[in-house]
N, C-alpha and C positions, 0 to 999 in steps of 0.2 A: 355225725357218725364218725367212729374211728375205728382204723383197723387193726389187728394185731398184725408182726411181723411173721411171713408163714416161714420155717422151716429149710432151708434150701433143698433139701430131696422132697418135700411136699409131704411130708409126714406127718407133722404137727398140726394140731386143728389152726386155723384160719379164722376168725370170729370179727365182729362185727359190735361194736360198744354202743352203748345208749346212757345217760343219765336220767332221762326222762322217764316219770313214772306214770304218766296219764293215759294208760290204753287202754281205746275203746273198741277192741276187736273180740271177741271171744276163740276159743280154738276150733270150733265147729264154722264157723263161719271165715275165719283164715287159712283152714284146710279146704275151703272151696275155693277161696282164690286165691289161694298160690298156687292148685291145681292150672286153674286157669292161666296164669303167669308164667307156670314152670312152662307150658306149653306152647303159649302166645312165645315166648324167648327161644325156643328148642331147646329147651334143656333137656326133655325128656329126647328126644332124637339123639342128644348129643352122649347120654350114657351117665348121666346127672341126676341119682333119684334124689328125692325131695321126703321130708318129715316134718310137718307141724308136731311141736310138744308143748302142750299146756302154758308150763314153767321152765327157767332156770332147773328146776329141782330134776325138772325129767330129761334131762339132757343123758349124756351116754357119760359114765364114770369119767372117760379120760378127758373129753372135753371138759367136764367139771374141775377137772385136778388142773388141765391147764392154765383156765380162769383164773383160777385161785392161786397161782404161782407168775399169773403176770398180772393179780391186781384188776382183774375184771369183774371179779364176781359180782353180782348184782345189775350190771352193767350189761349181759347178752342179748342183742337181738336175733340176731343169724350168724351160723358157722359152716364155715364150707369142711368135713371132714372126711376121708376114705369117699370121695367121688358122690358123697351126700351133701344138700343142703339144707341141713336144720332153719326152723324159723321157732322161736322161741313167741310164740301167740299172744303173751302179757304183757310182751313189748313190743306189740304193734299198735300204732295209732290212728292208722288208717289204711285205704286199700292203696295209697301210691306210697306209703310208708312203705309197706308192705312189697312194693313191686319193688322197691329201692334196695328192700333189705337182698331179696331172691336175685336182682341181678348183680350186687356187692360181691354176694355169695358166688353163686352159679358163674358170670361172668368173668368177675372179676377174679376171684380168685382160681377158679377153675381153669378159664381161658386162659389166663396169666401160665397159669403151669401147663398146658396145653402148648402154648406159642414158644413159653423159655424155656418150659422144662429145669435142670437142674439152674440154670441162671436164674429163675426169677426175681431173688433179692438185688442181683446184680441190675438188671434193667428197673424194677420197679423203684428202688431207692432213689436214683436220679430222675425219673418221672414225677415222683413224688415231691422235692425239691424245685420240678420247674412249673407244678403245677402251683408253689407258692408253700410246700410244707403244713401245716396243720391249718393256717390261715385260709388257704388256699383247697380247701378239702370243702 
């Protein structure tokens, strides 16, 4: 999985890439458990709503434009935007896919701007380097 780089005021969607096309999750059935995950993590305590969508196609316009101006399209599994955590359902592959994607999202990107706020590129880029860079993810 790989992440885009978010925005430093936290504005820009945040999204989460896949290459893989094998998913055996439907959206009925990843909207129950990411329920359950958004909740098991606290995200939902923490002010983090959650949206399963179908497709890429039913994403929200601007996330869509984003993708497609960094070379994601096709590529979305989960995007953390405006305090939401999209999970794109057709690129889930399983239910710990699936928890990976909600805490990538939720956690990661959310927390991330929670803790640093207007620094997050600043701390996360050198985290990201000592965790070994793209190899290392």
């Amino acid at each position: 999985m790989e992440s885009s780089s978010p925005a430093p005021d936290g504005s820009a969607p945040a999204f989460s890439r896949s290459v893989l096309t094998d998913a055996l999750m439907g959206v009925d059935e990843a909207s129950r458990n990411a329920l359950e995950i958004h909740r098991r993590l606290g995200l939902d305590r923490g002010g983090v709503a959650l949206e399963v969508v179908a497709t890429e196609a039913s994403l929200p316009d601007v996330i869509r434009q984003r993708a497609e101006k960094d070379g994601a399209t096709g590529q979305i599994e989960g995007v953390f935007h405006n305090n939401t955590v999209y999970v794109v359902a057709s690129a889930v592959r399983s239910d710990a896919h699936l928890e990976e994607i909600i805490a990538n999202e939720g956690l990661g990107h959310f927390g991330g701007r929670k803790l640093f706020g207007q620094d997050i590129a600043m701390h996360y880029g050198p985290l990201f380097f000592q965790l070994g860079g793209a190899k290392g993810m």
